[in-house]
C-alpha positions as a printed Julia matrix, in Angstrom:
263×3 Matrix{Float64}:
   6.28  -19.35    2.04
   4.77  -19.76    5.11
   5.79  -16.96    7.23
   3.64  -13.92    7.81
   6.45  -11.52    6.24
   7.39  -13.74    3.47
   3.26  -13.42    2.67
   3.25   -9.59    2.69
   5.54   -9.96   -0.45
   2.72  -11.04   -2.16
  -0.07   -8.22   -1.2
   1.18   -5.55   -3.34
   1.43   -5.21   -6.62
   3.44   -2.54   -9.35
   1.02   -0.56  -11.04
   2.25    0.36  -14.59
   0.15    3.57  -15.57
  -0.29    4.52  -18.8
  -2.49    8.1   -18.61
  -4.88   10.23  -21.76
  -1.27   11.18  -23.16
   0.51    8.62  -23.47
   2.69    8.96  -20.61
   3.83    6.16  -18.49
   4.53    6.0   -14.73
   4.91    3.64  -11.81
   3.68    3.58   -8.7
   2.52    0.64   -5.86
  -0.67   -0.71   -4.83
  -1.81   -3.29   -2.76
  -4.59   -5.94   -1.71
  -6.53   -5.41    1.1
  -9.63   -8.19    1.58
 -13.17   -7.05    3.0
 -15.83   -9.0     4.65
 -19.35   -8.62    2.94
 -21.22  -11.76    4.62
 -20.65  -15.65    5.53
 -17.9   -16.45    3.52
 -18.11  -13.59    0.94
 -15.44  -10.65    0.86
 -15.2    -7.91   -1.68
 -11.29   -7.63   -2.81
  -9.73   -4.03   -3.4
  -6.55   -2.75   -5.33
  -5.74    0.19   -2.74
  -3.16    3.08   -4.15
  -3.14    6.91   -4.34
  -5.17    8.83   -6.02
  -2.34   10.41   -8.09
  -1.1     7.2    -9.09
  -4.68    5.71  -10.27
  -6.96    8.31  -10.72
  -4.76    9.55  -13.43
  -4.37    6.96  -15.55
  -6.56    5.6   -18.21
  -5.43    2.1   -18.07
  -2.91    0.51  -16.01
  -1.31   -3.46  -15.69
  -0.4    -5.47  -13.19
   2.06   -8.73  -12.95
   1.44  -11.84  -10.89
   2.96  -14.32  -10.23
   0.91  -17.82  -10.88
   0.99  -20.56   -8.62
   0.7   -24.34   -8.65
  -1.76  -26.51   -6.82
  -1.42  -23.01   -4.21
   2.28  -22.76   -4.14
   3.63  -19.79   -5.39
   5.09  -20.49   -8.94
   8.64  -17.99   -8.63
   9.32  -16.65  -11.7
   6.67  -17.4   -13.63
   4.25  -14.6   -14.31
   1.44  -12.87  -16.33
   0.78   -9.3   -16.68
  -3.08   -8.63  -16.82
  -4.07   -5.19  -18.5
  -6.99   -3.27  -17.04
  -8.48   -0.82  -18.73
 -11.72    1.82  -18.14
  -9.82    2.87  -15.27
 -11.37    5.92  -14.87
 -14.71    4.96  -14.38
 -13.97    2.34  -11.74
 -11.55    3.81   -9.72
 -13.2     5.87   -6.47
 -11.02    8.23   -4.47
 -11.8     9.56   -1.2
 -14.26   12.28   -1.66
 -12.02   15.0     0.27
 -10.07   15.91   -2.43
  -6.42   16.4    -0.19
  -6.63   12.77    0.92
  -4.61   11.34   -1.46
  -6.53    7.75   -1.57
  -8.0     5.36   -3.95
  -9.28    2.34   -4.76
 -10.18   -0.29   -7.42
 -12.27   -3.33   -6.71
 -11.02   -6.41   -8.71
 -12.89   -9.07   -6.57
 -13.65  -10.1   -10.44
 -10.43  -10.35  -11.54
  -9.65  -13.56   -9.49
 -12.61  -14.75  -10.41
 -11.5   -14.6   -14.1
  -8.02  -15.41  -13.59
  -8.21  -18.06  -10.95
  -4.38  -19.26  -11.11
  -3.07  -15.88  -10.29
  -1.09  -16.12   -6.45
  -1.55  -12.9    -4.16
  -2.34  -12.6    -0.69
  -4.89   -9.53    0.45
  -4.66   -7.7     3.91
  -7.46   -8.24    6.48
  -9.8    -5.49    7.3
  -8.66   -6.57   11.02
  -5.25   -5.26   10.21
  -6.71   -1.49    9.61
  -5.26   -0.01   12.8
  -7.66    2.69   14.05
  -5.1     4.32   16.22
  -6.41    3.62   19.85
  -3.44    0.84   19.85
  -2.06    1.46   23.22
   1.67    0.19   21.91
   1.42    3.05   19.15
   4.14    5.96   19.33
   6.91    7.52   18.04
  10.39    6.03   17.38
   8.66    2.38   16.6
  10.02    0.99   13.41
   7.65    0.39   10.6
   7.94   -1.58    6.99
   6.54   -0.22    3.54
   6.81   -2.51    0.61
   6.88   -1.51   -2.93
   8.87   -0.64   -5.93
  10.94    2.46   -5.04
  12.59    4.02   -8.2
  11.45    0.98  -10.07
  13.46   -1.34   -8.1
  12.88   -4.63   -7.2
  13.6    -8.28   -7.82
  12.51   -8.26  -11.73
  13.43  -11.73  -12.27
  11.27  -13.18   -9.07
   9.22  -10.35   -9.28
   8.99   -9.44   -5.68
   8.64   -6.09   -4.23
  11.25   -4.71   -2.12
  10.33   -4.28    2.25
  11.97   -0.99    3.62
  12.12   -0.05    7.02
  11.42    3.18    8.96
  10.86    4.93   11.93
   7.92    6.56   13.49
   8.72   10.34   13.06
   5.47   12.4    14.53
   3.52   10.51   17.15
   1.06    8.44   15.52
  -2.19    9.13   17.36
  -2.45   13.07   16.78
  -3.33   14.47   13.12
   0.21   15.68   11.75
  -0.26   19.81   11.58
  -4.2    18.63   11.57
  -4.01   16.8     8.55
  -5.3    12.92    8.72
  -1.34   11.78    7.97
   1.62   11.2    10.36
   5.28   11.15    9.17
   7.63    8.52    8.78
  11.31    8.82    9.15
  12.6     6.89    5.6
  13.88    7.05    2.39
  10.79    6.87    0.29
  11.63    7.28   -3.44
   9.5     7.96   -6.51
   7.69    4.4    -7.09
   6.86    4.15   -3.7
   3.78    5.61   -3.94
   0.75    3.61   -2.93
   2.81    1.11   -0.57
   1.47    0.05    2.52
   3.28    0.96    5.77
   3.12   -2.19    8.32
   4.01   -2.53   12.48
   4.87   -5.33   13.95
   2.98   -5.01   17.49
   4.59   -8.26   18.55
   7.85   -7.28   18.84
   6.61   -3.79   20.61
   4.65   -6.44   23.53
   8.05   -7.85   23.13
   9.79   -5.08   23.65
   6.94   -3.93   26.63
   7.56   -7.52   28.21
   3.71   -8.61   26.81
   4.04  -11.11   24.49
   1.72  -13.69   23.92
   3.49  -16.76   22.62
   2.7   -17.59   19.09
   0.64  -14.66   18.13
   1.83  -12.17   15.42
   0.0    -8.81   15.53
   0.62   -7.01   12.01
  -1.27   -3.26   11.76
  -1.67   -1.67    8.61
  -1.24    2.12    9.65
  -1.96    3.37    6.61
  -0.51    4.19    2.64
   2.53    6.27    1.6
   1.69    8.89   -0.53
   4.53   11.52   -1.21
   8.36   12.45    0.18
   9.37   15.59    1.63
  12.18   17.42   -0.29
  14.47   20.34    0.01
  14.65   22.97   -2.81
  15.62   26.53   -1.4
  12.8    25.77    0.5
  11.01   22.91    2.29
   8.38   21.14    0.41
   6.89   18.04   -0.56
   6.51   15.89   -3.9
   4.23   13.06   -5.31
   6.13    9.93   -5.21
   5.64    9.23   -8.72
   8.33    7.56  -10.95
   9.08   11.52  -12.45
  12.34   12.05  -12.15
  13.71   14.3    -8.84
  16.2    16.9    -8.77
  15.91   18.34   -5.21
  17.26   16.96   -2.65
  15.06   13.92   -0.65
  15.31   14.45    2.77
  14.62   11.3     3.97
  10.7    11.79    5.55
   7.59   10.82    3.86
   4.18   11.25    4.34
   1.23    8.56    5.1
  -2.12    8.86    4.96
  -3.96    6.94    8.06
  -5.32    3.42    7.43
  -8.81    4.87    8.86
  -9.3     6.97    5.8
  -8.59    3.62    3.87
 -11.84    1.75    5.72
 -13.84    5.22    5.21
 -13.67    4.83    2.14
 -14.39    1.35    1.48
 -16.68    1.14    3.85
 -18.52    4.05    1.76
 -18.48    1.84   -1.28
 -21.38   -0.76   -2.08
 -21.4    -4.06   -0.98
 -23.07   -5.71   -4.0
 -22.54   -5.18   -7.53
């Protein structure tokens, strides 16, 4: 799987949540790689802070590879537990952001397959092709759906609903026009900048430009009255109205780039 979007199917990962009582629930996270030195990175698990700082142990499925080609179909499901203690949310509590470091975990498990984002994806929103009405991808698990038997997420598209660059109602998000279910939770939300210099008549031939703009975290719904709702795998009543919420990818880098570089 050589192309770029065929890759992205393997940066995020279904979180399986299992919290204090028992209680199990779904949600998406996904790889995102960070330079530390010459040829040293630090590897993160990035997701909501509903979905992971919540739970008290979680698992995640891989596929395996051989000799570096991904093995389809053939898997392993890693439990990870002490969740609580590792997991570090943003430290203002309405940003709705978290992450786990598992730079260890490949380490340990060495024939697991996965590709990570590169912190030179994090868009930091002074793009000059960045508005509204661009179409955007989010990959996850949405209702728990997905390709079970090749285990690979599912890629959605949507639409740039509230102009990208200003603070939605001053709050570090901006809106996206899409059906984002319960299980989406945690998935990143992509733009593919080449096809806007396309678009703009400045493309540069063989050059892909992929932005990570930042992590869904919950749907807006209709109930009497507008409002919104974690996108948890609870189950929904009220209507979905078809908008969901993302928090920036510069609150993603704030974080991590609050966290220690060594262990």
């Amino acid at each position: 799987m050589d192309k770029i979007q065929e890759q992205l199917l393997f940066t995020t990962l279904k979180i399986e949540c299992l919290n204090q009582n028992n209680q199990t629930s779904i949600g998406t996270g996904f790889l995102l790689q960070r330079p530390i030195g010459k040829d040293k990175y630090k590897i993160y698990l990035v997701s909501n802070k509903h979905v992971l700082c919540s739970a008290s142990a979680i698992s995640l499925t891989f596929t395996t590879h051989n000799s570096g080609i991904p093995y389809i179909g053939n898997t392993v499901t890693i439990p990870i537990g002490n969740i609580i203690q590792n997991v570090v949310g943003h430290p203002k509590p309405a940003v709705d952001v978290a992450v786990l470091e598992c730079t260890g975990l490949f380490n340990i498990f060495p024939n697991l397959y996965f590709k990570a984002l590169s912190y030179d994806m994090l868009a930091d929103f002074s793009e000059p092709q960045l508005t509204v009405t661009q179409n955007v991808y989010f990959i996850g698990y949405p209702d728990n759906r997905y390709d079970k038997k090749n285990n690979l997420p599912l890629v959605r598209m949507g639409m740039i609903a509230s102009h990208p660059k200003y603070d939605y109602n001053g709050e570090p998000i901006f809106i996206i026009d899409a059906q984002v279910f319960p299980g989406s939770s945690g998935s990143p939300v992509l733009i593919d900048l080449t096809y806007e210099n396309l678009k703009n008549g400045q493309l540069v031939i063989g050059q892909r430009n992929f932005k990570l703009l930042g992590i869904v975290s919950q749907t807006m719904v209709r109930n009497n009255k507008l409002q919104t709702i974690q996108t948890a795998t609870d189950f929904v009543t009220q209507e979905i109205l078809g908008l969901g919420i993302v928090f920036k990818s510069t609150l993603i880098k704030e974080l991590i780039d609050s966290m220690p570089t060594t262990n």
